[in-house]
C-alpha positions in Angstrom: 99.7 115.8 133.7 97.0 114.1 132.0 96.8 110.6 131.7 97.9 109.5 127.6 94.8 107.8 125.6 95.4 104.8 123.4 94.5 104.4 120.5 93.6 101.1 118.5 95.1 101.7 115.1 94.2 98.8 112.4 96.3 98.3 109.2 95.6 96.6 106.1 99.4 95.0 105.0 97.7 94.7 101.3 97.7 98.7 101.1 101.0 100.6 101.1 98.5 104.2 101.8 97.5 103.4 105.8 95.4 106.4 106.4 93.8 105.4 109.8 97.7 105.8 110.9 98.3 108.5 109.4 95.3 110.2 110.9 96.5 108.7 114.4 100.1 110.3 113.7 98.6 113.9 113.4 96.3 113.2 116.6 99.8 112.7 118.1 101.3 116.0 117.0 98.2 118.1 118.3 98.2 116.6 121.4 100.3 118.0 124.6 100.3 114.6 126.2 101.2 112.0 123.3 98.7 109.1 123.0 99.9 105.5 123.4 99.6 103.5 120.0 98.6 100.2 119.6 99.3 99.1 115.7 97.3 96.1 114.6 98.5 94.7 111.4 96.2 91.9 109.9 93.8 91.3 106.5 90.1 91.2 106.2 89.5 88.1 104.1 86.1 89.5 102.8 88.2 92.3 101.3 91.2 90.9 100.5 91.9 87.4 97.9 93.5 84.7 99.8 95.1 82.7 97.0 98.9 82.2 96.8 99.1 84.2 93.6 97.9 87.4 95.1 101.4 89.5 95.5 99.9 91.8 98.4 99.6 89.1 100.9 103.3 89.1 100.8 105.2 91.9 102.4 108.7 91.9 103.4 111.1 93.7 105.8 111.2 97.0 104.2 107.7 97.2 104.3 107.4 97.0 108.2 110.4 99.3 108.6 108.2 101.9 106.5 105.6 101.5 108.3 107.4 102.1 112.1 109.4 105.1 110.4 107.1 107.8 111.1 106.2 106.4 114.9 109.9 106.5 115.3 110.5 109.4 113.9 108.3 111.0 116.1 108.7 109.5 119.3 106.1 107.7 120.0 104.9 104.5 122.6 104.4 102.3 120.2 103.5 98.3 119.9 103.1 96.5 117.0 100.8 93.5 117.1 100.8 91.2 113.7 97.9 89.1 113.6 97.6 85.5 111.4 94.0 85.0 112.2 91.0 85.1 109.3 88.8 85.7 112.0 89.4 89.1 111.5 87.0 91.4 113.6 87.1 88.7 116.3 90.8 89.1 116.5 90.6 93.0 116.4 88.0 93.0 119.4 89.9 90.2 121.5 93.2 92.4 121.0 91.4 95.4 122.1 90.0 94.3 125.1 93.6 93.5 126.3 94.7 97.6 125.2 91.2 98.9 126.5 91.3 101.6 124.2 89.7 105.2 124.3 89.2 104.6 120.7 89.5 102.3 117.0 91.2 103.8 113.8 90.0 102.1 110.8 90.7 102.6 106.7 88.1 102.5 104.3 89.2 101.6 101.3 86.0 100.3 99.5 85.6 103.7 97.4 88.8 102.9 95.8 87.0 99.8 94.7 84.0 101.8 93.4 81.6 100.1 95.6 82.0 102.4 98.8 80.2 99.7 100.7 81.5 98.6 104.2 82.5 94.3 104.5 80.3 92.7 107.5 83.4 92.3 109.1 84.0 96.1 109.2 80.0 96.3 110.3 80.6 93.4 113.0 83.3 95.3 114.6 81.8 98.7 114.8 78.9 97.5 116.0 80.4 95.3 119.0 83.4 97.5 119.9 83.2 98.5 123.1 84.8 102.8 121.9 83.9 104.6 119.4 85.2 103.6 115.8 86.8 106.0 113.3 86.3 105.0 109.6 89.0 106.8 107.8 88.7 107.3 103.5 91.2 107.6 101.3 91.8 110.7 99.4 89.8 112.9 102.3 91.7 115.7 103.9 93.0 114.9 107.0 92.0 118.3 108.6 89.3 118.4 111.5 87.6 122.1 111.0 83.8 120.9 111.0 82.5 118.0 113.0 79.5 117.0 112.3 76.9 115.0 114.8 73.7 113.2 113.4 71.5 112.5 115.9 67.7 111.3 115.9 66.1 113.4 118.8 62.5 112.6 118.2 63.1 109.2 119.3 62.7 109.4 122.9 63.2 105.5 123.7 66.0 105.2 126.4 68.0 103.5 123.9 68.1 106.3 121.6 68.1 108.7 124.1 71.6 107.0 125.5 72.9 107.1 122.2 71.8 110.9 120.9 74.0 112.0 124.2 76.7 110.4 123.6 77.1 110.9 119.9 76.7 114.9 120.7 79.0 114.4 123.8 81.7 112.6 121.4 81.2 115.5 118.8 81.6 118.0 121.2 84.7 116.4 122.5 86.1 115.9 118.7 85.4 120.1 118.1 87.1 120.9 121.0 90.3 118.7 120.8 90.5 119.7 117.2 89.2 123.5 117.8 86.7 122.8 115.1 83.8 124.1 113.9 80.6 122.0 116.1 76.7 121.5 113.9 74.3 119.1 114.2 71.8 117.3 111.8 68.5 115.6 112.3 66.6 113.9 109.7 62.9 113.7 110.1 60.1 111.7 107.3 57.0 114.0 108.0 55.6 116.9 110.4 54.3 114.2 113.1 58.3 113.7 113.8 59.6 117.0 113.7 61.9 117.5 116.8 61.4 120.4 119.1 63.9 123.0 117.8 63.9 125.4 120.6 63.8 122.1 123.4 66.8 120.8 121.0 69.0 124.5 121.0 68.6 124.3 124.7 69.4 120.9 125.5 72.5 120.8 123.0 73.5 124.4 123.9 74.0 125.3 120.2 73.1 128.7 118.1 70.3 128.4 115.7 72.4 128.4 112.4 74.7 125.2 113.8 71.1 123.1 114.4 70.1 121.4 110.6 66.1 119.5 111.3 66.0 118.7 107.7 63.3 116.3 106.2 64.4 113.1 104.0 66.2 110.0 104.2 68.7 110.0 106.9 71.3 109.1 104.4 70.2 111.5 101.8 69.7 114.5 104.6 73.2 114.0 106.0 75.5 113.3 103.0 74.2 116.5 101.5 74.6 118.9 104.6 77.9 117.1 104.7 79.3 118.1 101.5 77.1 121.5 102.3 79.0 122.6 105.2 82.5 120.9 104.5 82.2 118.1 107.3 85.4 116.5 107.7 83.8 113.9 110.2 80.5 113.3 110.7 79.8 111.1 113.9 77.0 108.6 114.0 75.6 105.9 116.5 74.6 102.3 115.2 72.6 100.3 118.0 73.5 96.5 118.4 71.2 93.4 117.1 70.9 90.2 117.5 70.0 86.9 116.3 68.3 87.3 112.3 68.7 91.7 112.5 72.2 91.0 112.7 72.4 89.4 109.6 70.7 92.1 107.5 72.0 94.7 105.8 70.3 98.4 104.7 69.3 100.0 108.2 69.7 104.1 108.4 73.2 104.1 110.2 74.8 101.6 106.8 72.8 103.8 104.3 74.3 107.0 105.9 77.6 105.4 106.5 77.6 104.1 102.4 76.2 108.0 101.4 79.2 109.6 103.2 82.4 110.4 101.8 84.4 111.3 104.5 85.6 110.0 107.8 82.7 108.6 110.0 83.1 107.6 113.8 80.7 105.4 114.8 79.3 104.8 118.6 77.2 102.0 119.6 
């Protein structure tokens, strides 16, 4: 028998709705060999109000017991980890590295908020984790019938050439486990970066009607063949930076990741 996978769930004790879990809870029921579960409960300052006077920073016992009813209820290796720290992504990476997980289940809950842009801490933890992410949204279904890859083949540095593998090796993966539906997308600006179709059916191993090389803005091109196709989760990579890039905001994988509207699992 196969070897179980952990994965990294992280909760948000201001919500009552903890969709990352609930996405790891039916990830447990398609699986012949149940995944191990580690359940992170802790708030994200940038998202959440500090001050005393802010009622969901206080949660009592019937709160927890709600939350470990379902993991109960179906069995599962559970442990619950409750975290004090404000050094919130910090505290989720240092806790991770002791779990080595095969992957991080995260809720998104700034669309609720009408701003459907991610906190740095969100973008400092995808970007540093050391397995893929999963951004899960509210209010998305929680089927996996289309998985969508984005990748940027025209880019033939090694670093992008590392990452377009193993975003299409991850979204492969995802089809299979989930017996979805497998596409791909590439954006490209003009005809001097137009990808080699028949070198990128080939390479992928995918029929001509699953490949998209559409021209536009990366965000633009894959939010619409998104909503196009049905994607229920598109998959990304977002390389690292340092130093001042770290800082700034507005490059192609956070203007894709702010355009979509359904899960997203990032891979750095």
């Amino acid at each position: 028998m196969a070897n179980p996978d952990t994965l990294f769930i992280v909760v948000d004790p201001t919500q009552d709705e903890h969709i990352a879990l609930q996405r790891a809870l039916i990830t447990s029921r398609r699986r012949e060999v149940k995944p191990k579960l580690k359940i992170f409960v802790g708030v994200d300052p940038a998202a959440t109000s500090m001050d005393a006077d802010n009622p969901d920073i206080y949660r009592d016992n019937h709160w927890f017991e709600a939350l470990r009813r379902p993991l109960d209820e179906q069995q599962l290796d559970y442990t619950l980890v409750i975290c004090w720290s404000t050094d919130w992504y910090e505290a989720i990476l240092q806790a991770a590295e002791k779990t080595d997980p095969d992957m991080i289940l995260l809720s998104d809950y700034s669309a609720q908020r009408s701003r459907n842009r991610l906190t740095d801490n969100k973008w400092q933890l995808m970007r540093h984790a050391k397995c893929p992410v999963v951004i899960c949204r509210p209010g998305v279904p929680s089927k996996r019938e289309v998985v969508l890859a984005a990748v940027k083949m025209q880019d033939r540095s090694p670093e992008y050439e590392d990452l377009n593998t193993r975003i299409l090796t991850r979204g492969k993966w995802l089809a299979e486990h989930y017996d979805a539906d497998f596409q791909v997308v590439n954006a490209y600006s003009d005809s001097l970066s137009y990808p080699d179709r028949g070198n990128m059916m080939r390479s992928i191993g995918i029929e001509a009607d699953k490949l998209h090389i559409l021209q536009g803005p990366a965000d633009e091109v894959v939010s619409k063949l998104a909503e196009e196709i049905s994607a229920d989760i598109v998959v990304i990579g977002t390389l690292r930076r340092k130093g001042l890039l770290m800082a700034m905001r507005g490059n192609t994988s956070e203007r894709v990741m702010s355009a979509l509207k359904v899960d997203v699992m990032t891979l750095n």
